[in-house]
C-alpha positions in Angstrom: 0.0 0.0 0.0 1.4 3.4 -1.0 1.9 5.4 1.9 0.1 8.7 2.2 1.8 11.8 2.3 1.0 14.1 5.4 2.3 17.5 5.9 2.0 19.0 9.6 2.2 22.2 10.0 2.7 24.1 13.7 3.3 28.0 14.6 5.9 28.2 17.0 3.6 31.1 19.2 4.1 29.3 22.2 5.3 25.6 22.8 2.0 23.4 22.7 1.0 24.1 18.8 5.0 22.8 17.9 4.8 19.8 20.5 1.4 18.5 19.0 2.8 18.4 15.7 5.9 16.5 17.3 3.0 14.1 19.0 1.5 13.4 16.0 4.5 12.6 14.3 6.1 10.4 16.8 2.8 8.5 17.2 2.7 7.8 13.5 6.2 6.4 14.1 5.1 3.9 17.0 2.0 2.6 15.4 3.7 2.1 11.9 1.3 3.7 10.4 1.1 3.8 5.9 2.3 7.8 6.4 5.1 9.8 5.8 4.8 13.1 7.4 6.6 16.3 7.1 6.5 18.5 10.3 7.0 22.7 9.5 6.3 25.9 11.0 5.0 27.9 9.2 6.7 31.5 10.5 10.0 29.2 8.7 7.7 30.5 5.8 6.7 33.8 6.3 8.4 37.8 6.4 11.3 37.7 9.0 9.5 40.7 10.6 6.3 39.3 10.6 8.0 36.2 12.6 9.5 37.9 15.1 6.5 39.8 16.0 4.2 36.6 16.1 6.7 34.9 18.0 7.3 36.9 20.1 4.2 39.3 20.9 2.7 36.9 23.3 5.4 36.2 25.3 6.0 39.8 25.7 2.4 41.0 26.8 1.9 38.1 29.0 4.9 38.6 30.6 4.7 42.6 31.1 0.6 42.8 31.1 -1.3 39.5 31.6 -4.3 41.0 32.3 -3.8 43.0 29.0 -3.6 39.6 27.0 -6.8 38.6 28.2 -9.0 41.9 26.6 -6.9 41.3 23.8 -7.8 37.6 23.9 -11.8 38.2 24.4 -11.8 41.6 22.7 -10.7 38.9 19.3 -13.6 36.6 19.6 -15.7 37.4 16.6 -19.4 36.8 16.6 -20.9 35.8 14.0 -19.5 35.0 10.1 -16.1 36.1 9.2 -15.8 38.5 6.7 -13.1 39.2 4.1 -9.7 40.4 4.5 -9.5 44.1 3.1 -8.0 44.3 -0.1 -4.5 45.4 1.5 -4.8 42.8 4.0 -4.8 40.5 1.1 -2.0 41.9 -0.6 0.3 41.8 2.9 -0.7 37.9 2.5 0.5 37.3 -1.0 3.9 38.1 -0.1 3.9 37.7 3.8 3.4 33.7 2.4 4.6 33.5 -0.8 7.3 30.7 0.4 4.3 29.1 2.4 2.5 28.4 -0.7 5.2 27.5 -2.6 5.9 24.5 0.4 1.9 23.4 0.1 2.5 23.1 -3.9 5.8 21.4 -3.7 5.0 18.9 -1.0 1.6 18.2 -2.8 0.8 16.4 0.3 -2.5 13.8 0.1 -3.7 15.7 3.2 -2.0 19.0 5.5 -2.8 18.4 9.3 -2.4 21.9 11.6 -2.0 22.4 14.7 -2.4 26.3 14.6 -5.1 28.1 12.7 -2.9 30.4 10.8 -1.4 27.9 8.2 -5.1 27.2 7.5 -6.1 30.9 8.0 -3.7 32.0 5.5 -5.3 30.3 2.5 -8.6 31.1 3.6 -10.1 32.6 0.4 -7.9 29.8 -1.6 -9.8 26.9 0.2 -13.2 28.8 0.3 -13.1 29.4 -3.4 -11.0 25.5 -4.4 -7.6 26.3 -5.4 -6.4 24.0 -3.0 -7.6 20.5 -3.4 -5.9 19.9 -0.4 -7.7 18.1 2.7 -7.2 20.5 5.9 -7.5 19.0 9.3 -7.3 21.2 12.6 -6.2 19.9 16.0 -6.8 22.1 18.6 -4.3 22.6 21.5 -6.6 24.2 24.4 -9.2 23.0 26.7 -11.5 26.1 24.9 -12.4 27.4 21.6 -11.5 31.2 20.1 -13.6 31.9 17.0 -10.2 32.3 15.3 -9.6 28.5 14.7 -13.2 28.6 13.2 -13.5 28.2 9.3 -15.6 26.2 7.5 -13.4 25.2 4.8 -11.3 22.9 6.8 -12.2 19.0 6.2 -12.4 18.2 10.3 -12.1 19.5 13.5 -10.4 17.5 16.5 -11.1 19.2 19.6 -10.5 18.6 23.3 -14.1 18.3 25.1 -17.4 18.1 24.3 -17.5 22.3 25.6 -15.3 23.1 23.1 -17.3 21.3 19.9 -20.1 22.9 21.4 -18.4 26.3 20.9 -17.4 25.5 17.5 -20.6 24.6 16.4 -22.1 27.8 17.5 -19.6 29.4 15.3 -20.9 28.3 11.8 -19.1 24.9 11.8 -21.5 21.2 11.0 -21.3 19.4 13.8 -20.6 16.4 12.4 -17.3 17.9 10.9 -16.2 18.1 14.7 -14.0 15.1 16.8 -13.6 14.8 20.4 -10.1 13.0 20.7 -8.8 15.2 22.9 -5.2 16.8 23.0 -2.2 14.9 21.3 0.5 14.4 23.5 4.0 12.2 23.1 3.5 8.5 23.3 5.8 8.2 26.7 2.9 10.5 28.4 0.5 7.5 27.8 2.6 4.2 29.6 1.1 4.3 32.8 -0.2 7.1 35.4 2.2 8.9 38.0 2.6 8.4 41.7 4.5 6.3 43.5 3.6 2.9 45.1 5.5 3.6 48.2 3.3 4.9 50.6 5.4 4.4 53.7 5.2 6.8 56.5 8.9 8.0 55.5 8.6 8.8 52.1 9.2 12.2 50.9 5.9 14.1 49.3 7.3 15.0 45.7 6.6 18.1 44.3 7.0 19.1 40.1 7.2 22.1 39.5 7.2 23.3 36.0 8.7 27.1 35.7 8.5 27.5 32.0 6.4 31.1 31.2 7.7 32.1 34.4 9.6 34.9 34.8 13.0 33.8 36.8 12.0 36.5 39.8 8.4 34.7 40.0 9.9 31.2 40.6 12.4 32.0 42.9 10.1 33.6 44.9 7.6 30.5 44.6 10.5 28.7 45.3 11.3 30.5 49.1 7.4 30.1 49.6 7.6 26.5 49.4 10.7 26.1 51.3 9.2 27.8 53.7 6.0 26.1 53.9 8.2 22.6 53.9 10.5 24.1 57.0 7.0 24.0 58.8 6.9 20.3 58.9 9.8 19.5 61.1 11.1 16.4 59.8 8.5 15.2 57.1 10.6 14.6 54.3 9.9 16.9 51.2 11.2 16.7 47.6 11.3 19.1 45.0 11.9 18.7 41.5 12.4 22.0 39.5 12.6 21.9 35.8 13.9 25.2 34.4 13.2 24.8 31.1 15.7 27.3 28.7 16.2 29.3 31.3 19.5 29.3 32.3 19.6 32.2 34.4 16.9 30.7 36.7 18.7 27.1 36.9 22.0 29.2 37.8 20.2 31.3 40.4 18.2 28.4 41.9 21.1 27.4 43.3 21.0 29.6 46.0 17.6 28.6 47.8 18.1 28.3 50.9 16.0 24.7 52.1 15.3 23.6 55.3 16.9 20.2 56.1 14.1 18.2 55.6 13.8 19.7 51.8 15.5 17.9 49.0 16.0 20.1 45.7 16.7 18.8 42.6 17.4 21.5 39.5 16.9 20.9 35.6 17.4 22.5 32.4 15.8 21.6 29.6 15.3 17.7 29.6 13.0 15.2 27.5 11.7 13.0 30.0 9.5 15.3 32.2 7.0 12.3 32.1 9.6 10.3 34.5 9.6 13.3 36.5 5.7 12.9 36.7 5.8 9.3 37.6 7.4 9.8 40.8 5.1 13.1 41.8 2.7 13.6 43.9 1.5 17.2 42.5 2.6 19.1 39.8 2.8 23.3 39.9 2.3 24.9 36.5 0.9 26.8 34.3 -2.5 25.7 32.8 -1.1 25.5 28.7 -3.1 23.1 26.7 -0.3 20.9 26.1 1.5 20.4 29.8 -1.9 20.0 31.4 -2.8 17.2 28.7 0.6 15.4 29.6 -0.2 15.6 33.1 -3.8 14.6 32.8 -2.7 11.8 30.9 0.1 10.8 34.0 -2.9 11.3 36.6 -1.1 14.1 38.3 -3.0 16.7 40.2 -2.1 20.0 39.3 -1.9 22.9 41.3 -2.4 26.1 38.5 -0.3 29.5 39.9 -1.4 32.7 38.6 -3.1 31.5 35.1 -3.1 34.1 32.7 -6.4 35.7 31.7 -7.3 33.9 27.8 -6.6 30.2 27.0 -4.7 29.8 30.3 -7.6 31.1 32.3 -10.2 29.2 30.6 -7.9 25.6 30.5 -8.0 26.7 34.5 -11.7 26.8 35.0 -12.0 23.5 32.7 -9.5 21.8 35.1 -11.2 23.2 38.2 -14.8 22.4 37.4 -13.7 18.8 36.8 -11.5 18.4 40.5 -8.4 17.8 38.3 -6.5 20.8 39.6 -6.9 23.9 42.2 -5.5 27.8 40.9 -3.3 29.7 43.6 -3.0 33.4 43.3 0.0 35.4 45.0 2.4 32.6 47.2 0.4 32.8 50.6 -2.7 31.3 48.8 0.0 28.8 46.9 1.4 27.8 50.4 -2.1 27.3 52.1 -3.4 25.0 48.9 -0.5 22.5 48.9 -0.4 22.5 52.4 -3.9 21.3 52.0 -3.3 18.9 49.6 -0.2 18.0 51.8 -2.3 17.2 55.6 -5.4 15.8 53.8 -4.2 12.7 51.3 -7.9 11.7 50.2 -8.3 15.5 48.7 -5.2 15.0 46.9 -6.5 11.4 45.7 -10.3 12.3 44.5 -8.4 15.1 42.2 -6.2 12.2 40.9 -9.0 9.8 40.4 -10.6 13.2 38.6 -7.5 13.4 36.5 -8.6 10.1 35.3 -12.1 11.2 33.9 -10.8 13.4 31.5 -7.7 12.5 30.8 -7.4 11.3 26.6 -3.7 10.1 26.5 -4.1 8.3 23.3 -6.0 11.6 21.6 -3.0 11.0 18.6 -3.7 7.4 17.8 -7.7 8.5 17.5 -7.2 11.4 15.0 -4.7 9.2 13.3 -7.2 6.7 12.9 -10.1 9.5 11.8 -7.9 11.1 9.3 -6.8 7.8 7.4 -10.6 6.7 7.4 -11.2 9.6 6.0 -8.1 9.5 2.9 -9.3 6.1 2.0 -7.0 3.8 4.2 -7.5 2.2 7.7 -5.5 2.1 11.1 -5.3 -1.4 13.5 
């Protein structure tokens, strides 16, 4: 059987659209599936100005104004049918992705698969009026839905919950175009749920904490709050492991935490096996991106959420919350007084595990795989 060419396509405007490509790809690897994919972003593709400011414009009003990114975030739902570019919108485009087009008609892929709506977005009018014969799937990366990622020339949806198919319906899109899979995370993020099987009085309680989209400042300071919430203990062993991403200045100035005797710290830069991390904690800290909280979903790790930013973030947050998956802590005295709940009452901290459970899609990949191939003619054991 000829195997079916399959071009991914990601933005890299924050981590989660890039790693669900990767997901997808790797799981086509492990199931041996009749594809070859191809795995781009498309800012590779685009104006080198016009990639820098994608890039980076997020990261830099989140991390100066989050409460700034939120209006921006609601103030760019659109109610209602989407209208046109104007004409010198649509001129910006025919250069801006000139080299984009160019990689859709030299790949000739049998299908394109995105994981961000602006590779789709981009040939809008082309799809609308059948230049591209092209089949587009979409795969969404958060736990809602922004009426950007709406468009009703894209073959299928995959979304994350039942909530968020709702939403896309209500934006224009047949509901029986839409998927529930859930988020497509890394194959190692579906062998098995965290938490240790010690449970003997002397065991440390292990805490993750995830500090990427933190600022260094923030974590260190989250850092002395939970050293001092630990000192509080007397000799209840406590271990922390703190994964510091790309951040180098923050795993250089971690260092210097001062930790009470009965604290263990353990420091990481950027590493690929955060899932082994999760398997031996009892909590994870983090922010609420679509991505980590599907990984730790999937590893039936309880999440505590620390200051989630006002958009996606926020609304991943609630989703979490509602569920019992995950409590949010604003400002580090509210952080200290939620662990230490979780820390003196274990059967809270166990019904938001079991909770984890319920929602929790760790082989989302393997069930889009299996839609898309259906749908290009071919099948998937």
């Amino acid at each position: 059987m000829k195997k079916k060419s399959i071009l991914i396509l990601s933005a890299s405007s924050g981590a989660g659209h890039t790693r669900a490509a990767d997901a997808l790809v790797r799981w086509a690897g492990a199931l041996d599936l009749p594809v070859e994919t191809r795995h781009e972003d498309i800012l590779d593709f685009t104006l080198p100005l016009f990639r820098k400011i994608y890039r980076e414009i997020q990261y830099a009003v989140v991390g100066q104004s989050p409460e700034l990114w939120g209006y921006l975030y609601k103030k760019a739902e659109i109610h209602g049918k989407q209208k046109n570019p104007p004409p010198f919108i649509r001129l910006f485009n025919q250069f801006n992705y000139k080299k984009y087009l160019k990689l859709l008609q030299d790949v000739a892929a049998d299908a394109v698969i995105c994981t961000h709506f602006l590779p789709y977005a981009a040939v809008a009018e082309d799809l609308r009026n059948g230049r591209w014969n092209i089949p587009f799937f979409v795969v969404t990366t958060d736990y809602d839905m922004h009426s950007l990622w709406a468009n009703p020339s894209v073959r299928r949806f995959f979304v994350s919950t039942e909530e968020a198919a709702w939403t896309l319906a209500s934006h224009g899109i047949d509901r029986a175009r839409i998927s529930v899979t859930g988020i497509p995370v890394h194959p190692q993020f579906s062998n098995g749920q965290a938490g240790a099987e010690d449970t003997s009085p002397d065991r440390s309680f292990r805490i993750l904490v995830l500090a990427s989209g933190y600022t260094t400042r923030i974590v260190l300071d989250l850092a002395d709050a939970l050293a001092r919430l630990c000192s509080t203990y007397g000799t209840r062993k406590f271990h922390i492991d703190l994964v510091c991403g790309r951040n180098e200045r923050l795993y250089l100035s971690a260092k210097r935490v001062a930790t009470p005797p009965n604290l263990r710290w353990r420091r990481y830069q950027f590493i690929t096996y955060v899932d082994r991390l999760m398997d031996s904690a009892d909590l994870v800290i983090t922010k609420s991106g679509g991505l980590i909280v599907s990984e730790s979903l999937a590893k039936g790790l309880p999440m505590v959420i620390f200051d989630p930013v006002p958009g996606q973030e926020g609304h991943n947050a609630a989703y979490l919350m509602e569920r019992g998956a995950a409590c949010a802590a604003y400002g580090y005295a509210q952080l200290e007084y939620k662990i230490k709940q979780l820390i003196d009452d274990p059967s809270l901290l166990a019904r938001m595990k079991e909770s984890t459970a319920t929602i929790a899609k760790p082989l989302a990949a393997k069930a889009i795989w299996a839609e898309v191939l259906v749908d290009l003619g071919s099948a998937v054991s």
